[in-house]
C-alpha positions, 0 to 999 in steps of 0.5 A: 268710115260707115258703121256698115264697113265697121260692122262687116270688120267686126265692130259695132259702132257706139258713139263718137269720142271726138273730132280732129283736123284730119279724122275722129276716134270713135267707140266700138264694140269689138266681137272678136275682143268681146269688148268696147275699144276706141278707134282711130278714124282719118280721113283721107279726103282731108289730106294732100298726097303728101301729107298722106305720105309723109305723115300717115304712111309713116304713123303707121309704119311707126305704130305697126311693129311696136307692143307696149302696155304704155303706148295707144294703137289704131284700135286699142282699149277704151280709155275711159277716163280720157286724156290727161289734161282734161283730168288735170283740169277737172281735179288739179295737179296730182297727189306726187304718188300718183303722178310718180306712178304715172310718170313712171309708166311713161318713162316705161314707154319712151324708153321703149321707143328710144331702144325702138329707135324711135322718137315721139316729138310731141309728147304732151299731156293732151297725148296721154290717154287714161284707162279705167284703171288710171294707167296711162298711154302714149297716143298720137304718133303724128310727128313720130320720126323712126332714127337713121344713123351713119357712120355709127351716129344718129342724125339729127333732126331740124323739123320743128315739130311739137307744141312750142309749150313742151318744146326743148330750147334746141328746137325753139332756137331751130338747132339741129336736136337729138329727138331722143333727148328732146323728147326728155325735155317734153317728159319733164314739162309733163311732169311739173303740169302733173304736180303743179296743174301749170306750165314751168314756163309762160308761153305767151312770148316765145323768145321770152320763153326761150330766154328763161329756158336758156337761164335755166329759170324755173318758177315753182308755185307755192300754192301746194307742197311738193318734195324737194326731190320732185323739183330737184328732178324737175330741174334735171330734166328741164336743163337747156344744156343738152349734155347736161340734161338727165337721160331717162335711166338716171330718171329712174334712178333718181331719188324721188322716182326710188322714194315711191313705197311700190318702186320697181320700174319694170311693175309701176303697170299695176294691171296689164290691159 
């Protein structure tokens, strides 16, 4: 995309905020909102036909109908403070304030999807952005799928998709997984890199990896103190046995997502962007 072709659309290019396999997201300046925003960009000539089918088309038909606070679009407000990953990796894990504030945003916006019918399937910290005011936002609809159902039940998925380091022990065992409940499991390895600045798992084997989910062995670090609710919620969320595993409205309803001074999970967005 030219700056020119931006230009006639109504933005003025700023800068490049980075570069991936398939396109970059750039800063802009946009006359009709009269602010910076980051924009998408992808590159067509750097996708086979169906690629550009399959998962371009199907992001966009995805992304087109959703309007949440929590969820990135094509062109979207700046987010200034980048994505969450990098900020753990500059300051540490979070105090639990705030990573329960954040959390419950997220949780906010999956909940969203799944009533959306839709599933993410790659949820990870590199895919939260932050905005200057330290909300959070979902982004990179890539493996996104939209649900189909027959005869009343919803289908299963049995594409592997995702990052095997946030995957569930279903999908890593190639079963045919609920992408909604899968998805919790990616929540919940979220969660733990937020407050302990590491994996709940080692992923440099992944059937050792696959072994310890299976065993429901979770290693806590003891560098820093986190509530015992924190990890009891942890241990919920990170539970390999499907039906066992906690939905996101018992997430809410947990004790240590309650024991926040400013619960409420319809206001944990302190300012709407």
């Amino acid at each position: 995309m030219s700056k020119i072709f931006m230009e006639r659309h109504g933005y003025t290019f700023i800068s490049n905020l980075g570069e991936g396999v398939f396109g970059k997201v750039v800063s802009a300046y946009s006359t009709k909102l009269r602010k910076r925003v980051a924009i998408k960009i992808i590159d067509r000539k750097k996708f086979t036909s169906v690629a550009l089918e399959t998962f371009l088309r199907r992001e966009m038909e995805i992304i087109k109908p959703l309007n949440h606070p929590n969820i990135v679009y094509v062109v979207m407000d700046l987010c200034v403070k980048g994505d969450l990953l990098k900020h753990i990796n500059a300051e540490g894990a979070l105090p639990e304030d705030s990573a329960c504030r954040l959390f419950t945003q997220l949780c906010n916006a999956v909940q969203y999807l799944h009533k959306s019918d839709v599933a993410h399937r790659d949820l990870k910290c590199e895919n939260m952005l932050l905005d200057t005011h330290f909300n959070l936002r979902v982004c990179d609809f890539g493996f996104s799928k939209k649900l189909t159902y027959a005869d009343g039940r919803m289908i299963l998925s049995k594409t592997f998709c995702g990052t095997s380091s946030y995957a569930a022990p279903e999908i890593l065992r190639s079963l045919p997984y609920n992408p909604k409940v899968s998805d919790v499991w990616s929540m919940g390895v979220i969660l733990f890199m937020m407050l302990f600045a590491s994996m709940p798992f080692d992923d440099t084997s992944i059937r050792r990896m696959s072994r310890m989910q299976i065993q429901h062995e979770i290693n806590f670090p003891t560098i820093r103190s986190v509530s015992s609710d924190a990890k009891d919620l942890i241990h919920r969320i990170l539970h390999p046995v499907v039906e066992d595993r906690i939905t996101i409205s018992n997430i809410e309803q947990s004790s240590w997502m309650k024991s926040a001074p400013w619960y409420n999970p319809q206001m944990s967005q302190i300012r709407r962007i």
